[in-house]
C-alpha positions as a Markdown table, in Angstrom:
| # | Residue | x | y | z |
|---|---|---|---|---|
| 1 | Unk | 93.1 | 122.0 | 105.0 |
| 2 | Unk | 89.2 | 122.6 | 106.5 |
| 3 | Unk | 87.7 | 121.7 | 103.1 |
| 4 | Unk | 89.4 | 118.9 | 103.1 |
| 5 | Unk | 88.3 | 117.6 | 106.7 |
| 6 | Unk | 84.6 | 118.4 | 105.8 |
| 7 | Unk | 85.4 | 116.2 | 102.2 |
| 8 | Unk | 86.7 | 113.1 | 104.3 |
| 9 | Unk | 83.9 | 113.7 | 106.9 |
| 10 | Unk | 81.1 | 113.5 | 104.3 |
| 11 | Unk | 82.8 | 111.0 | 102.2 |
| 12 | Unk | 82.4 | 108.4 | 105.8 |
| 13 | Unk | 79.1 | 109.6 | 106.2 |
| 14 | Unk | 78.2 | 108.6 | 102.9 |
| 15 | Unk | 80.3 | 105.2 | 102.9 |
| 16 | Unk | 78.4 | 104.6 | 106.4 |
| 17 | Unk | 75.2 | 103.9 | 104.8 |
| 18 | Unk | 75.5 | 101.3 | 102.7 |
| 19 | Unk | 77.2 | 97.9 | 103.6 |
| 20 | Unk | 79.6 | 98.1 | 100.8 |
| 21 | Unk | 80.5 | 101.8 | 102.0 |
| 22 | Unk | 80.9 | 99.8 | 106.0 |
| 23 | Unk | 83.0 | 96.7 | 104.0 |
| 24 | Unk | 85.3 | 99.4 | 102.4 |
| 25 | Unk | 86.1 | 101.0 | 106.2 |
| 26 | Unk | 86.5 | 97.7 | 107.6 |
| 27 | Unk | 88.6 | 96.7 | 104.9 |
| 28 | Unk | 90.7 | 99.8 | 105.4 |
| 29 | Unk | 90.8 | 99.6 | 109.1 |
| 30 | Unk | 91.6 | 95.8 | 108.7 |
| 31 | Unk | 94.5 | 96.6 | 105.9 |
| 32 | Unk | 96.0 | 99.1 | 108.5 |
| 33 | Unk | 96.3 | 96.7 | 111.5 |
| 34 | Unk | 98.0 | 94.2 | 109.5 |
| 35 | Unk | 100.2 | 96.2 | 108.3 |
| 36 | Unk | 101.0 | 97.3 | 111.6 |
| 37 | Unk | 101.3 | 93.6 | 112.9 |
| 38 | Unk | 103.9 | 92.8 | 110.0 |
| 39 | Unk | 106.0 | 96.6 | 109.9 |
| 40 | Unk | 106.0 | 97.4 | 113.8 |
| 41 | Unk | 104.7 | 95.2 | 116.2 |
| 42 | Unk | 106.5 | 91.9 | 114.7 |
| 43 | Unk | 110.2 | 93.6 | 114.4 |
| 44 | Unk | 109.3 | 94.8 | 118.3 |
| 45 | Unk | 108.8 | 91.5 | 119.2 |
| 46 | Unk | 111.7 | 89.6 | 117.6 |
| 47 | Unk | 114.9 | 92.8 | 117.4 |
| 48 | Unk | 114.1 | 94.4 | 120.4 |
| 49 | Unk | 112.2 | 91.6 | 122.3 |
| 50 | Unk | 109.0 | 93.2 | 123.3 |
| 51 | Unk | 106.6 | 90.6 | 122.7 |
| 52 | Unk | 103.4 | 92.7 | 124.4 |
| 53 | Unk | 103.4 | 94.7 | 121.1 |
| 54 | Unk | 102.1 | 91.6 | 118.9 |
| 55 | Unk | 99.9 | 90.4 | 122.3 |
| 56 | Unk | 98.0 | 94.0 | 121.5 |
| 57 | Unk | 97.8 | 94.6 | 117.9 |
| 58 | Unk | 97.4 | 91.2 | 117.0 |
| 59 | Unk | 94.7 | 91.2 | 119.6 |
| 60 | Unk | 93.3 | 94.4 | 117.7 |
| 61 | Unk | 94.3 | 92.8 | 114.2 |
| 62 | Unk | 91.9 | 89.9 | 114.7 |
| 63 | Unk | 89.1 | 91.4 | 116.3 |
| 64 | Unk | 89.4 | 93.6 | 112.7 |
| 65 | Unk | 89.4 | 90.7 | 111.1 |
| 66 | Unk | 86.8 | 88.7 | 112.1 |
| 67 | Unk | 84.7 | 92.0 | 111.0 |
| 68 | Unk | 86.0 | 92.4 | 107.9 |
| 69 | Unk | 85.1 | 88.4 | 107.0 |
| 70 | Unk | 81.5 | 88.9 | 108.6 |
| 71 | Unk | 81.2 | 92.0 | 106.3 |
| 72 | Unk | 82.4 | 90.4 | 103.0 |
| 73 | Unk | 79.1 | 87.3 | 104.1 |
| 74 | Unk | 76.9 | 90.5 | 104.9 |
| 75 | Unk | 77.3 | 92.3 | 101.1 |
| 76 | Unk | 77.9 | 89.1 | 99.7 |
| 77 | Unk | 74.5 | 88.0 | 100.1 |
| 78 | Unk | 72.7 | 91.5 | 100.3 |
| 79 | Unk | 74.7 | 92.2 | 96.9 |
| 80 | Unk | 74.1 | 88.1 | 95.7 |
| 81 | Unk | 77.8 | 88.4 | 94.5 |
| 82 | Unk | 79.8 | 85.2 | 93.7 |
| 83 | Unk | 81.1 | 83.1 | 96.1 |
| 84 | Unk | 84.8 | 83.1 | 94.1 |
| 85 | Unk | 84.4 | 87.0 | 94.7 |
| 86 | Unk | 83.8 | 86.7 | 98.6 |
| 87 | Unk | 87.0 | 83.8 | 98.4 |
| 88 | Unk | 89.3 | 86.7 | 96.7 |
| 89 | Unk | 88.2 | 89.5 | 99.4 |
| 90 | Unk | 88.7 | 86.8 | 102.0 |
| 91 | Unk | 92.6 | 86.1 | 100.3 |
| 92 | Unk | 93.3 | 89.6 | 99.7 |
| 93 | Unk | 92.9 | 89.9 | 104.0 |
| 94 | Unk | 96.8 | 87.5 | 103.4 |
| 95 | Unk | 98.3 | 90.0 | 101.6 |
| 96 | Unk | 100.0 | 93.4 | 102.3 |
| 97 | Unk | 97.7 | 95.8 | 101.3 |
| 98 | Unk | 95.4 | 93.6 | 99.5 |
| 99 | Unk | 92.6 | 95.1 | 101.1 |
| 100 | Unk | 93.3 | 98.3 | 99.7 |
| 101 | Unk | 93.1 | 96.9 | 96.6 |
| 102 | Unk | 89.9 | 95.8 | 97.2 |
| 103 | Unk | 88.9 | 99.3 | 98.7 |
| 104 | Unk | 89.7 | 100.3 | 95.2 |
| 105 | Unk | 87.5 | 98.2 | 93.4 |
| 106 | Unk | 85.0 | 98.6 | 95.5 |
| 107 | Unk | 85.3 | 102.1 | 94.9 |
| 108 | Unk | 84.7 | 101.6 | 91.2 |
| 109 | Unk | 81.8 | 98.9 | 91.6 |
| 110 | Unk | 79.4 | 101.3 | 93.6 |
């Protein structure tokens, strides 16, 4: 269980220190609040009508958002990827868990 701490401390350190490394946490971080919004805050809001949930985490959501799309500009033209590339990470934000499926290819790129 301590090994594994010190793996996932060093692993962020590591990601930390390159912009694709600080896209991949953002994307993460991004994917999570989304999925919040849709599984727990929404069904809060609407079944049990407790509509300061969504206020919050959407409030959280988009400030995670608006990072994640000024990260995918930042490595987009650090990294002079393709524009249709930065338009797919930018789509994959719509989608449940899309973002970890770009977490995984960006895994695989670097």
């Amino acid at each position: 269980m301590y090994n594994g701490i010190i793996d996932i401390k060093m692993e962020l350190r590591k990601m930390l220190k390159t912009s694709i490394g600080f896209l991949r946490i953002t994307a993460i971080l991004e994917g999570i609040s989304y999925l919040v919004l849709l599984l727990i805050a929404m069904p809060l809001k609407y079944f049990f009508d407790f509509p300061s949930a969504v206020t919050i985490v959407g409030l959280i959501h988009g400030f995670l958002f608006v990072a994640y799309v000024i990260m995918i500009a930042l490595v987009l033209f650090r990294k002079r990827w393709s524009f249709f590339w930065a338009v797919w990470a930018v789509f994959l934000a719509f989608v449940p868990f899309g973002t970890f499926y770009l977490d995984k290819q960006l895994k695989v790129k670097t």
